[in-house]
N, C-alpha and C positions, 0 to 999 in steps of 0.2 A: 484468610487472605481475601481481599477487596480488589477484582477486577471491576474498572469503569472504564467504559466505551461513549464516548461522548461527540458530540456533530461539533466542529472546533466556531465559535462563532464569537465577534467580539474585538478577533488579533488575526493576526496575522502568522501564517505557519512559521516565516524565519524569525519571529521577534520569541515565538513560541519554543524554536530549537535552542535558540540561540538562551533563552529565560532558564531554561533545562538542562539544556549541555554546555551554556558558554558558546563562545563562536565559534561554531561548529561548519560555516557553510559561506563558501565563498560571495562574494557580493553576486557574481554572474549567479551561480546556486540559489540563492535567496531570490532574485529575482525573477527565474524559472520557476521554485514553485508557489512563488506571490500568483504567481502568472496562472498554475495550474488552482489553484485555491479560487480564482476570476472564474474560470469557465466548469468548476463541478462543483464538488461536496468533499467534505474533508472529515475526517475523526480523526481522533487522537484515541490514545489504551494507556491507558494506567494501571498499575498494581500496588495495592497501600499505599496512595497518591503519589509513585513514583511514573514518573518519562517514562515508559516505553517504549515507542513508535509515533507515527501517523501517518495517514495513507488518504489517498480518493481517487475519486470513480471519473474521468471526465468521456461524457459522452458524445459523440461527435453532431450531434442534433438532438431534438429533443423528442423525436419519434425511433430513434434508434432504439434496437434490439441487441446493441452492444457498449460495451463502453472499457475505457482503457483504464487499467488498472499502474498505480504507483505506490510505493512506499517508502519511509524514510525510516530509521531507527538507527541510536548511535550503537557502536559495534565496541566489545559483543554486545549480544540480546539478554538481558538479562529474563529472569522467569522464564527460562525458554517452554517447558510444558504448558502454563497457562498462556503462555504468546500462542502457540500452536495449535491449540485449542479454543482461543477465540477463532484465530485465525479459521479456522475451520466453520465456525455459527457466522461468521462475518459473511464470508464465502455465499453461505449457503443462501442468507439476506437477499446479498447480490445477483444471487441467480434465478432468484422471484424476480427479479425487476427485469434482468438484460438475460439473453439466452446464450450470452457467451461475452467472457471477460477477455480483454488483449493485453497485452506489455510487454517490458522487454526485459531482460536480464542478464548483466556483465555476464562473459566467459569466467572469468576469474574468478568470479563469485559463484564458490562451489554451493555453501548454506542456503543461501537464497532459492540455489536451483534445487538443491534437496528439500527445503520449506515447498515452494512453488508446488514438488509433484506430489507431497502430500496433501496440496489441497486442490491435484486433479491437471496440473498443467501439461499440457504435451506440446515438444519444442521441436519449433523449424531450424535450421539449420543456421549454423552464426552467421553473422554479416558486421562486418566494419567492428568486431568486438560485441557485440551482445547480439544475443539469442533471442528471437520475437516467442512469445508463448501463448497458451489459447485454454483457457478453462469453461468447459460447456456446460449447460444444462444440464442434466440427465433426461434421457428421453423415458416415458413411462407414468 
């Protein structure tokens, strides 16, 4: 099995979902994460050059010590052990560079929030339907 993690450069994220899963994502949607693809860094993950997901970091400056974390993948997750599992070395990446990752996560969306605290997320309380979350550094 062929996991590739790649920096998305070239296209754009919804021409990218859309190339993979078909029209997957509302015009408003598309143009939110054109939007977020503008101000950070983007990957995508593959498995035997299949779609997986993609996701990025958008930092709120450039001396920041933190940066917000988003994800997109069509549902289900397919390869969920090797998604998890990157998931996990991505994580760890991120947390050389920022000392603490933000985002947010539907109520509804139970996987995600079970994903999330395997890769260390502890959640503040919901608000308006999603739950803000925080993955730290390790101190040591």
């Amino acid at each position: 099995m062929t996991v590739s993690v790649q920096p998305l450069v070239g296209t754009t994220i919804s021409t990218l979902i859309d190339t993979f899963c078909g029209p997957a994502l509302s015009p408003h949607d598309a143009n939110i994460f054109d939007y977020c693809q503008s101000l950070g860094e983007v990957y995508t993950g593959f498995v035997d050059g299949e779609f997986i997901c993609c996701w990025g970091l958008i930092p709120p400056s450039f001396l920041s010590t933190q940066a917000y974390l988003w994800m997109w993948a069509p549902e289900p997750i397919k390869h969920q052990f090797q998604f998890i599992r990157q998931s996990q070395i991505q994580v760890q990446r991120m947390l050389k560079r920022y000392e603490s990752i933000v985002g947010h996560c539907r109520v509804s969306s139970r996987s995600a929030q079970r994903w999330l605290k395997w890769l260390g997320a502890e959640f503040e309380p919901p608000q308006d339907g999603v739950m803000p979350f925080v993955i730290r550094r390790p101190h040591g």
